[in-house]
LOVO-44023 format. One record per residue (C-alpha): x, y, z; residue in one letter. Coordinates in nm, 3 decimals. Example, Ala and Ser with C-alpha at 12.3 -4.5 7.8 and 13.67 -1.06 7.14 Angstrom:
# LOVO-44023
        X        Y        Z  type
    1.230   -0.450    0.780     A
    1.367   -0.106    0.714     S
# end
This chain:
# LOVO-44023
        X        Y        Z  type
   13.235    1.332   12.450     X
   12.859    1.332   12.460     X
   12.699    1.478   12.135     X
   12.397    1.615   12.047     X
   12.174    1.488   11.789     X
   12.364    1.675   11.533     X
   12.680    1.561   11.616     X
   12.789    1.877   11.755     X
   13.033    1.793   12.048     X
   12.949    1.939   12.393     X
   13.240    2.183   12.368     X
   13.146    2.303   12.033     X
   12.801    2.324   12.117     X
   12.856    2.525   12.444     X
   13.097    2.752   12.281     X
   12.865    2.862   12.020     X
   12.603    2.898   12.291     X
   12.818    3.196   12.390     X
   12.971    3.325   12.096     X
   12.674    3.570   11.959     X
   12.558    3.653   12.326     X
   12.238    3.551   12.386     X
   12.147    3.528   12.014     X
   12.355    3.185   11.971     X
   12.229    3.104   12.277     X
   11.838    3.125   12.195     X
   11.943    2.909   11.887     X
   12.187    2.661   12.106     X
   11.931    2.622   12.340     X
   11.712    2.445   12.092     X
   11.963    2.273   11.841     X
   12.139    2.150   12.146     X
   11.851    2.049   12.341     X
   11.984    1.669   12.370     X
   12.233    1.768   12.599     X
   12.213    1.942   12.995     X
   12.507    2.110   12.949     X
   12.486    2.267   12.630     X
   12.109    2.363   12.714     X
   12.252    2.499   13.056     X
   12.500    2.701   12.913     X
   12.277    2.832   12.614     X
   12.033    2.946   12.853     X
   12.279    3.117   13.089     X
   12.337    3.307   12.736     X
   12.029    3.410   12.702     X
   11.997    3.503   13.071     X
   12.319    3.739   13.152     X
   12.339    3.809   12.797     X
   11.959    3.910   12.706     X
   11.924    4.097   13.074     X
   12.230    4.254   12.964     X
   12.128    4.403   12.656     X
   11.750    4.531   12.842     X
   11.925    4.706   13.119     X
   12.184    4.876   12.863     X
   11.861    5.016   12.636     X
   11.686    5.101   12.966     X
   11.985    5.337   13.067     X
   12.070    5.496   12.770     X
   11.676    5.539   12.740     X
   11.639    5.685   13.063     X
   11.930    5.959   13.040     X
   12.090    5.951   12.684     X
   12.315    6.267   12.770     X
   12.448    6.193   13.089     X
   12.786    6.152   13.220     X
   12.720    5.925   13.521     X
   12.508    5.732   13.300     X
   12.773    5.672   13.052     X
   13.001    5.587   13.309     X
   12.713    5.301   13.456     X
   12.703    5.212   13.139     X
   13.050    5.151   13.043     X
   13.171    4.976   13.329     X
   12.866    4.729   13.333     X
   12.969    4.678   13.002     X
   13.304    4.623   13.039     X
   13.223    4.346   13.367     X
   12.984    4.207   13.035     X
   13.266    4.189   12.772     X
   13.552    4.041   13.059     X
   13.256    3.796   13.157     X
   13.174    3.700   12.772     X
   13.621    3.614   12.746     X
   13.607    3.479   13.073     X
   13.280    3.212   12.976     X
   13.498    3.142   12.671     X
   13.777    3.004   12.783     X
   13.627    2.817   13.116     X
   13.387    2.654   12.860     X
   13.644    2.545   12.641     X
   13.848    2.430   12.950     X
   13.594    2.258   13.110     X
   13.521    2.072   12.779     X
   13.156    2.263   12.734     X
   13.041    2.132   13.050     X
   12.894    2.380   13.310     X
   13.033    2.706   13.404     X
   12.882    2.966   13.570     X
   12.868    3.357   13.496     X
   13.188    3.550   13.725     X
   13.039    3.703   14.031     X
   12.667    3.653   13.954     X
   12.697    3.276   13.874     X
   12.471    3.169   14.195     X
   12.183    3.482   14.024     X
   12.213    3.361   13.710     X
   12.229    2.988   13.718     X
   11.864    2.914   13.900     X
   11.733    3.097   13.599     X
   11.941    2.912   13.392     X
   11.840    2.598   13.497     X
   11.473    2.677   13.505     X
   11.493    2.770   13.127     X
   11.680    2.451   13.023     X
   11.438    2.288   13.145     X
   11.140    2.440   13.004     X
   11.282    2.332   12.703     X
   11.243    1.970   12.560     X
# end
């Protein structure tokens, strides 16, 4: 198992990367930043996590009160909480090596990989 300089394992580190949403993963992205993966997957975080959390204050900025906006609203966020289990347990199956968001993994991972590797 590859470490970081820590000695964090790749599966820990990746996990963690997910756990908080894209708060662990702004921290991940820089404790972990001696290994891809975990830097991938930290940044994916902080991608589909972060853009997550905008869109949900835009919409309940834009119409607080309404129905069909509550309904948006909690069914994007219910495709976000299946999507945070889902990340979970693929991570921890594929030993914290790259996995990629369900149904907007080919979005979300160019970003994802441009962001890891901003970071050194």
């Amino acid at each position: 198992m590859a470490g970081t300089s820590t000695g964090m394992s790749r599966q820990s580190g990746s996990l963690i990367a997910y756990a908080l949403w894209w708060v662990t993963g702004l921290v991940m992205l820089f404790v972990g930043k001696d290994d891809p993966e975990i830097k991938f997957n930290a940044a994916q975080s902080i991608i589909f996590f972060g853009g997550y959390s905008i869109i949900e204050y835009v919409l309940g900025f834009l119409a607080p009160g309404s129905a069909f906006m509550a309904l948006i609203r909690g069914v994007l966020g219910l495709y976000v909480f299946i999507s945070w289990i889902v990340l979970l347990i693929r991570t921890h199956q594929a030993d914290g090596n790259r996995v990629e968001v369900p149904l907007l993994g080919s979005v979300v991972a160019p970003f994802a990989e441009q962001l890891a590797a901003a970071v050194t």
